[in-house]
PAKENU-229431 format. One record per residue: x, y, z of N, C-alpha, C in turn; residue in three letters. Coordinates in pm, whole numbers, plus 50000, padded with zeros to 5 digits. Example, Ala and Ser with C-alpha at 12.3 -4.5 7.8 and 13.67 -1.06 7.14 Angstrom:
REM residues 2
513194943150780512304955050780513204967050780Ala512854977550708513674989450714512905000350787Ser
//
This chain:
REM residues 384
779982136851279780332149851222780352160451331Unk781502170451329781382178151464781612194151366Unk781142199451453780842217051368780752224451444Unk782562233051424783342242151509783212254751441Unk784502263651476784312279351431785162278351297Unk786302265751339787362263751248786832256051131Unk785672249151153785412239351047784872245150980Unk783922258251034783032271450946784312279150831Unk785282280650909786082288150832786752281350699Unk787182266350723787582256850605786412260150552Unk785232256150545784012254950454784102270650425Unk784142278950446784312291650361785232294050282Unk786592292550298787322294350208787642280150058Unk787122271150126787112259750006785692263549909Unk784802268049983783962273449906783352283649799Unk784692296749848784772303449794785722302249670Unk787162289349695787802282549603786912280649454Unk785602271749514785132266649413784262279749318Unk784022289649421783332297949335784102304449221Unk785622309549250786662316449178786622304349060Unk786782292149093786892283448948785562283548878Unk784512285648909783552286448845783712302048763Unk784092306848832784142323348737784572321048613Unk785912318548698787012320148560786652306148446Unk786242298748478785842289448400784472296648294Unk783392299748345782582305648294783192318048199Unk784022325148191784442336748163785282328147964Unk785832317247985786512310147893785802305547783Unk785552313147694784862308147565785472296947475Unk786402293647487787522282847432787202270747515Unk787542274047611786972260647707785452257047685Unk784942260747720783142260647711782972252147591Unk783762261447473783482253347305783742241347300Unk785532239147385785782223847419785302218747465Unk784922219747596784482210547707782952209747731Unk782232220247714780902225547748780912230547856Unk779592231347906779242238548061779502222148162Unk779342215248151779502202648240780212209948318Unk781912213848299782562213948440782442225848519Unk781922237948443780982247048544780382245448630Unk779192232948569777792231748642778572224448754Unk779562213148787779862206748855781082218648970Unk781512225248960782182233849028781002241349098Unk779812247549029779052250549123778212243349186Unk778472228349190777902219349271778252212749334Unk780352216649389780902218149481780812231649574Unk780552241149536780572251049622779242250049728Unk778182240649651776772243949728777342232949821Unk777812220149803778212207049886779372218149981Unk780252220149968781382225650063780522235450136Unk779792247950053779322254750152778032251750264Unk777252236250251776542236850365776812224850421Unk778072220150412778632210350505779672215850597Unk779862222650653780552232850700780932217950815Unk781702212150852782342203350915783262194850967Unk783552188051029784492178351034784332161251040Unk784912154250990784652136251020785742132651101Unk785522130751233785732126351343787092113151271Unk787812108251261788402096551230789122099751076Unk788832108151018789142112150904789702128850862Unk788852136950939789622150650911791162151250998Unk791752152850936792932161051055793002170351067Unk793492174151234793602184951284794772189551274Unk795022200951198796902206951241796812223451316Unk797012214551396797582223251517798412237651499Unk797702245651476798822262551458799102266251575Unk800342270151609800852273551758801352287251737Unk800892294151595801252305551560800212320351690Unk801152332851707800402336751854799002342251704Unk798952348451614797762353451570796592344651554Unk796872330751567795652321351592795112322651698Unk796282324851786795942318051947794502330652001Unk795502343851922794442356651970793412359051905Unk793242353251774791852353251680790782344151749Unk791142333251803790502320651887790542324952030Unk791102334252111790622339852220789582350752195Unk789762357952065788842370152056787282363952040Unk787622353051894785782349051906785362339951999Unk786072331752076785262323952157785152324852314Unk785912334552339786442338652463786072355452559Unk786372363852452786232374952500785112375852498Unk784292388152597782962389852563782742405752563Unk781592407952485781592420852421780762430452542Unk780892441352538780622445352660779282451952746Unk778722454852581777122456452622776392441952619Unk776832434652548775622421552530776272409252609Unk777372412152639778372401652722778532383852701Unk778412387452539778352375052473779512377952396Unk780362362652318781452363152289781002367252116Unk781932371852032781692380151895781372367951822Unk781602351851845781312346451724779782341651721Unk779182344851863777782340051900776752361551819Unk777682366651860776722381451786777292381551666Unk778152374451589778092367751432776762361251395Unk776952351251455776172342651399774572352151415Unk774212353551533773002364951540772382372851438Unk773792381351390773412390651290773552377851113Unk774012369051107773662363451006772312355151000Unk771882352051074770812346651097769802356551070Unk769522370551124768452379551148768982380450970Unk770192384750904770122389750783769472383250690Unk769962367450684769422358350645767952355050615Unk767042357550752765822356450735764782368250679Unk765612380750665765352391250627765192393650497Unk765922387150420766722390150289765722376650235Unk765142365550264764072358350236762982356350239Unk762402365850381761342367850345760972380950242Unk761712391350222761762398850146761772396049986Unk762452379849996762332378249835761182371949801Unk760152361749927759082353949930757922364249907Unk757812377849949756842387749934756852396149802Unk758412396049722758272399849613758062389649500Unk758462375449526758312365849451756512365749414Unk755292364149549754192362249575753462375749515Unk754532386749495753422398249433753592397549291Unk754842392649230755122391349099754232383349027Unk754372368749134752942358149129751332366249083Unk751062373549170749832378749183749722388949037Unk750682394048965750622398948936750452389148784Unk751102385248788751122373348616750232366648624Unk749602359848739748242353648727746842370948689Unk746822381148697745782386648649746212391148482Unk746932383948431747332386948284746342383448243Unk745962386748136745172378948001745962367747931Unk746302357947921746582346947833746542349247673Unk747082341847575747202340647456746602331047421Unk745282330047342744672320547337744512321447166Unk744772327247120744572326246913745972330646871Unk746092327746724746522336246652748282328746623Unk749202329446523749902320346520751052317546683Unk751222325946710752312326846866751492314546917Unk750212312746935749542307747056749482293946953Unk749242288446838749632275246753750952273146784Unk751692282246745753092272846727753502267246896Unk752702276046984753142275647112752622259747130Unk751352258247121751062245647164751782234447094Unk752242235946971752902227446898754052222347017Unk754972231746972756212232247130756162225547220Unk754732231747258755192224447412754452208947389Unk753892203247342753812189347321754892183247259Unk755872190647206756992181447175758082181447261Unk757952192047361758962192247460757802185247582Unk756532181947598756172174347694755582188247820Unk755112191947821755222204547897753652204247884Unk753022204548009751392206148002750982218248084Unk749602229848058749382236948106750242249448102Unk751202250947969752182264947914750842276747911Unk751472281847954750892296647913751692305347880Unk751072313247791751552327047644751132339347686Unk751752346347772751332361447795752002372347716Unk751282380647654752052392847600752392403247708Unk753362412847680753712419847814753972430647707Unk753492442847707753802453347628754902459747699Unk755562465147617757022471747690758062460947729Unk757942448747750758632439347784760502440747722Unk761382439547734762692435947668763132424447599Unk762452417047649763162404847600762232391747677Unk761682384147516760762370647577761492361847671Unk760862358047774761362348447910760402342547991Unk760642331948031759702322148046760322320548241Unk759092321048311758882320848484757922311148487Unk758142303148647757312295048728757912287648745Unk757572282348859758372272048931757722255948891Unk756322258248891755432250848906754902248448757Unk754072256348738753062254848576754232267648462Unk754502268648358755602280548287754472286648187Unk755342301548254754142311548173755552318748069Unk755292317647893756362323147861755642341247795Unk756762349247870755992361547876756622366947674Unk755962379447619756332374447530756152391047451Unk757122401947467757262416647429756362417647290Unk755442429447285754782429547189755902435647026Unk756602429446983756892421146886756942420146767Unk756832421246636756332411446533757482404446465Unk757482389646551758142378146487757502372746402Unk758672370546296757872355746220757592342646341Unk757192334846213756922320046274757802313646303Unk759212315946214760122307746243760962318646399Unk761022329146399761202332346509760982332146638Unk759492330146611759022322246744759242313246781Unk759442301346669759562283746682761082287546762Unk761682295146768763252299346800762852299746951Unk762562311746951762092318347089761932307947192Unk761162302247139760172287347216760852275547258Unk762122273147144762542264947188763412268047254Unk764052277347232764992285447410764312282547567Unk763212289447528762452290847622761752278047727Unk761472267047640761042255147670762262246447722Unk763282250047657764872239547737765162246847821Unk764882259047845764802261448041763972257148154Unk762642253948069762292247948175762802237148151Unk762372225448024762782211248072764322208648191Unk765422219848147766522216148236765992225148359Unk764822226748439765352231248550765612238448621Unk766072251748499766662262648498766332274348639Unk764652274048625763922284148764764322277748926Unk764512260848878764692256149049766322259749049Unk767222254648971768642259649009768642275049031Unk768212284148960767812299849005767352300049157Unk766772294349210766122298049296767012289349434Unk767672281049370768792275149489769592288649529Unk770372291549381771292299849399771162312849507Unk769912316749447769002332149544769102326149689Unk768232311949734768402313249840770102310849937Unk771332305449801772152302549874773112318849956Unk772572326249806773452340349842772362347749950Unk771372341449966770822353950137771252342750254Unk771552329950244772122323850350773342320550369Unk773802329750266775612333450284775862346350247Unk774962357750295775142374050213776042378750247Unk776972371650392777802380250397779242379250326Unk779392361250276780752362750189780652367350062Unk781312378750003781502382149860781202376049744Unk782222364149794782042350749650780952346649618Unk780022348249662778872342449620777642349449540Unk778092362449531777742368849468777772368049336Unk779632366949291780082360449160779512350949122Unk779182338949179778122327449179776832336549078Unk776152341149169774972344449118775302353548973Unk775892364049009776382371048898776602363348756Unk777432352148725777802345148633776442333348609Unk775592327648713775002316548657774212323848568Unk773272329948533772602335248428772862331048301Unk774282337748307774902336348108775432319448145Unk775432312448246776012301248179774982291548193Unk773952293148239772472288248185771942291648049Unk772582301048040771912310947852772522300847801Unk774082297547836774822291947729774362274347726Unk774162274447851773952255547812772222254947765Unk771902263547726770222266547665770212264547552Unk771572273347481771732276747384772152265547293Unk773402254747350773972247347326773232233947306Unk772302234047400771762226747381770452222847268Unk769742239247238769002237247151769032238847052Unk770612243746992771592245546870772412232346810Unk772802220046898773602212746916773602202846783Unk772332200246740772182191346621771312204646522Unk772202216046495771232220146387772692227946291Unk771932230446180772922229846072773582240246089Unk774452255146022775172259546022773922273946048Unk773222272645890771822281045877770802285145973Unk770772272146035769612270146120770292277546250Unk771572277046257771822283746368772042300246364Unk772542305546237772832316646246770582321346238Unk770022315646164768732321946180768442321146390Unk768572313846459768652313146580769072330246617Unk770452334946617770632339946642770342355246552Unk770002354646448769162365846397768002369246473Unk767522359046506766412358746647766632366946783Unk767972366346796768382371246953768772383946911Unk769372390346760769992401246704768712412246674Unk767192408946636766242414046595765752419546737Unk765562405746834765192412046989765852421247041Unk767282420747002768002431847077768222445847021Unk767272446346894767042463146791765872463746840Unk764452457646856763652462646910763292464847066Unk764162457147147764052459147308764882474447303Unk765582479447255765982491547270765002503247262Unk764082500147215762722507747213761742507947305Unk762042496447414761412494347567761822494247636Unk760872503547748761562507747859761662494448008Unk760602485847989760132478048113761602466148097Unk762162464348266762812450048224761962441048289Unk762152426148304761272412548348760842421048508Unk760052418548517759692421948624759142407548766Unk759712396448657759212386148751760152378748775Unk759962375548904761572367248967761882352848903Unk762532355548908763512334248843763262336948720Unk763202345448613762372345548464764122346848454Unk763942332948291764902334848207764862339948081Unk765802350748066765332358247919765842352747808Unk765562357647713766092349847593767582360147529Unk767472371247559769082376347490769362383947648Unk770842385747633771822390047751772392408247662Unk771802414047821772022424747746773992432347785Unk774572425047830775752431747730776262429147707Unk777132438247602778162429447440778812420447470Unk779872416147591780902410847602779912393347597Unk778972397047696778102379747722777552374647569Unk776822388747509776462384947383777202379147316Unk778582381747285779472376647189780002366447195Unk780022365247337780512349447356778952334647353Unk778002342647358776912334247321776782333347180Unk777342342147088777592339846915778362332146892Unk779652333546936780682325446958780602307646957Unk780012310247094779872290547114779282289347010Unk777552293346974776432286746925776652285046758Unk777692293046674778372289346576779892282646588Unk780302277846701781992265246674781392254446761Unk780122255646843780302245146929779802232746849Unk780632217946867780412207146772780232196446932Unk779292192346904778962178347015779742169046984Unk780502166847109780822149747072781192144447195Unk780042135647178779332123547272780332119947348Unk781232110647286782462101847392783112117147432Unk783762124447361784442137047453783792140147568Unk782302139347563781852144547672781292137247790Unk781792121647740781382111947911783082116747920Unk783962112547860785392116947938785542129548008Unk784912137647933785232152848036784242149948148Unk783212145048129782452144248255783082132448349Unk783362122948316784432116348410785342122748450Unk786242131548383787512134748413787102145648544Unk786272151048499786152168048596785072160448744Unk784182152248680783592143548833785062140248874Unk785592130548888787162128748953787932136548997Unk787872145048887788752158148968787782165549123Unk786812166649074785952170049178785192164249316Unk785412153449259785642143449387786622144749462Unk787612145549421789432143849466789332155749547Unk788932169949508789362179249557788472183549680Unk787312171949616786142175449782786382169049897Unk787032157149854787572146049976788722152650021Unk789492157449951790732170349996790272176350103Unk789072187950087788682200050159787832197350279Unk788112181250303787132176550400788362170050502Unk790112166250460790652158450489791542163750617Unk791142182250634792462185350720791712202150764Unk792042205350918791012219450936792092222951002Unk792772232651002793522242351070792712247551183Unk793152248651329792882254451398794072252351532Unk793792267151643794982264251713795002255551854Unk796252251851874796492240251975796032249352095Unk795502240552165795322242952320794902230852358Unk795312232152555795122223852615793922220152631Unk793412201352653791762200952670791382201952805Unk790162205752812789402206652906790212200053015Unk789412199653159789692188253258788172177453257Unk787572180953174786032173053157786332162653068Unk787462168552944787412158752838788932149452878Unk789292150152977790032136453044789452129853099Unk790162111953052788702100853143789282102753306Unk788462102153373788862099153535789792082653549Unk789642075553469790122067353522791212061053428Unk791652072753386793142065553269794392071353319Unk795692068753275796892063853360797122082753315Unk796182092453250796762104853201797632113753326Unk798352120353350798752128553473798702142153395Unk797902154253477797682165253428798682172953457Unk799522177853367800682189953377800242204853435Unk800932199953552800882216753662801802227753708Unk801812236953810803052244453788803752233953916Unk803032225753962803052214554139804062208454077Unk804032199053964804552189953921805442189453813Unk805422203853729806332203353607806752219453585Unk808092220953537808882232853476809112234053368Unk809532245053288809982245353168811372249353174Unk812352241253079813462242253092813852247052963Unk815132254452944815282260252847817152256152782Unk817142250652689818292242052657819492257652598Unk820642249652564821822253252544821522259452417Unk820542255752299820232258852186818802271652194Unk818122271152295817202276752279816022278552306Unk816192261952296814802255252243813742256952437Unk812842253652412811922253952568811192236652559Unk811052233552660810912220852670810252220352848Unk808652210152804808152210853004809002198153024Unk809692201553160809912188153205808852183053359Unk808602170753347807752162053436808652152153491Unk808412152053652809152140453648810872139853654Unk811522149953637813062149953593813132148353470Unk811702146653347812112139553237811532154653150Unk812282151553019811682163452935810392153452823Unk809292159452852808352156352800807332157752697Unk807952174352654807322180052486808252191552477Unk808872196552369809052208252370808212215352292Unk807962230152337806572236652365807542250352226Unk806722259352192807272271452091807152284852153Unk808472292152112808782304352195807582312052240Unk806832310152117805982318952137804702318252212Unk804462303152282803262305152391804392301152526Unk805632306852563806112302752690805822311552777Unk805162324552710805012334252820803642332752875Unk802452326652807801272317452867801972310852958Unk802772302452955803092292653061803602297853199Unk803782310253179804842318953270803582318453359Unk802612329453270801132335853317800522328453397Unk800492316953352799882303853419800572294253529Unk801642304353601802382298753745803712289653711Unk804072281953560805282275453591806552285153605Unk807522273453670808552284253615809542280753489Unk810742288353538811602282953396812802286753438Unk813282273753406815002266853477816092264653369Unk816872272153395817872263353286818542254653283Unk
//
């Protein structure tokens, strides 16, 4: 595997490819109902593969050669020129300043993550009263040991944090029982799927890529399409009733969070309602048309793995960057090669136009208008 400026640049823009399909995919309430989140989740699990393989396979990528002059001068500017106070070339004080941003922007989230920490461990716990029954009920049927039930006065909206042990925080309230059993089970199929470690990929992928745009959208959109495969999932086998009471659940939270001022204050926490209309509606949407079905969904998951295979072996198969001559290091000393000089070869220029070096009396490549005046620069001449 070899890792150039050009192979950085394929891995950015295929990456950012995958992020735009994840948008607009996420954005499609029709699709979602059809297909589910599967081919979301798998589009953003090309963008994380494309974006930190940033590379080439030696025997397998091809190289195409641009002989266009705005390559030639984009590829003299970063690897060539040097800047004039630090007298290093711009793609080495790139990388510099992504690196310093990078480590900046993480430890900054590790010190607010660790005070948020500090801060939910001096809670008081929920230890009586029905919230704290039905809670334990829950989590032994979802398998979950060591849950903890914090009330958070002022809170917006119940959401469940930790990476490690899950504390579900929980706005002072008055749900029924069956609202809670709701709450809980939202709350509990985020952790079982995961939900805080994929959060916490994402965070660290957008401070070790802060400076491309797209990845922002990434972060921006995974939220609601974690809500939605939460939702889907803990709606999926329940009756028509059972679901609209679900969402009377998310409709009640969102008349009394209007009355509080505090939002989550703890990092990776997934909430239980999305506060605006457009996300809301499309979370009503799915969780009353969406209908499971099993075989539809190994085929879509076959179909969109395939597709996504196809298009990753694609973005790995070919790197644009521009032609130039190699080194005199990377010729063997002892092969039949003869190095083209101004000693030994001219450029001749035909009846049509065209430019062509000749070696030898013989014409041996023809070369493009537009690097003959390099060749000039560089001592040959030119004969007609």
């Amino acid at each position: 595997m070899e890792l150039t400026i050009w192979a950085l640049t394929m891995a950015f823009l295929w990456s950012s490819l995958f992020c735009i399909l994840f948008f607009c995919f996420r954005r499609n309430t029709k699709m979602i109902a059809s297909f589910g989140i599967l081919p979301a989740l798998i589009l953003f699990g090309g963008f994380l593969l494309r974006a930190f393989l940033p590379v080439d396979f030696p025997g397998f990528t091809q190289v195409i050669s641009e002989t266009d002059e705005w390559y030639l001068k984009i590829d003299s500017f970063l690897l060539r020129w040097q800047t004039p106070v630090l007298g290093i070339a711009p793609i080495y004080l790139f990388l510099g300043i992504w690196a310093a941003g990078s480590v900046f922007l993480i430890v900054r989230f590790l010190v607010r993550y660790g005070r948020s920490a500090f801060q939910l461990a001096q809670m008081l716990e929920e230890d009586e009263g029905p919230l704290y029954q039905i809670a334990v009920e829950k989590a032994a049927a979802y398998h979950v040991k060591r849950l903890r039930i914090v009330r958070y006065v002022g809170l917006k909206s119940p959401a469940i944090t930790g990476l490690l042990r899950p504390t579900i925080l929980f706005p002072d309230f008055q749900y029924t029982e069956k609202e809670i059993a709701c709450v809980l089970d939202h709350e509990l199929t985020h952790w079982r799927k995961r939900h805080q470690w994929i959060k916490l990929l994402v965070k660290l992928t957008c401070y070790l890529m802060w400076w491309n745009p797209f990845v922002y959208l990434l972060d921006r959109n995974l939220n609601q399409s974690l809500e939605i495969r939460c939702d889907l999932s803990v709606t999926k086998d329940w009756a028509i009733p059972e679901r609209k009471a679900y969402l009377e659940t998310m409709i009640r939270t969102l008349q009394c969070a209007c009355e509080q001022k505090k939002q989550n204050p703890m990092s990776l926490a997934s909430d239980f309602f999305t506060s605006t209309r457009q996300k809301l509606r499309q979370r009503f949407d799915l969780v009353l048309e969406y209908r499971e079905n099993k075989r539809r969904n190994r085929v879509v998951a076959a179909v969109t793995t395939g597709l996504f295979a196809a298009l990753l072996v694609l973005s790995f198969a070919f790197v644009v960057q521009p032609a130039y001559e190699p080194a005199a290091s990377d010729i063997a000393p002892n092969s039949n090669a003869e190095q083209i000089t101004p000693d030994n070869a001219y450029i001749v220029r035909d009846a049509d136009g065209k430019y062509y070096i000749v070696m030898n009396g013989k014409k041996i490549q023809e070369i493009p208008e537009q690097i003959v005046d390099g060749f000039i620069q560089g001592g040959f001449e030119i004969k007609s």
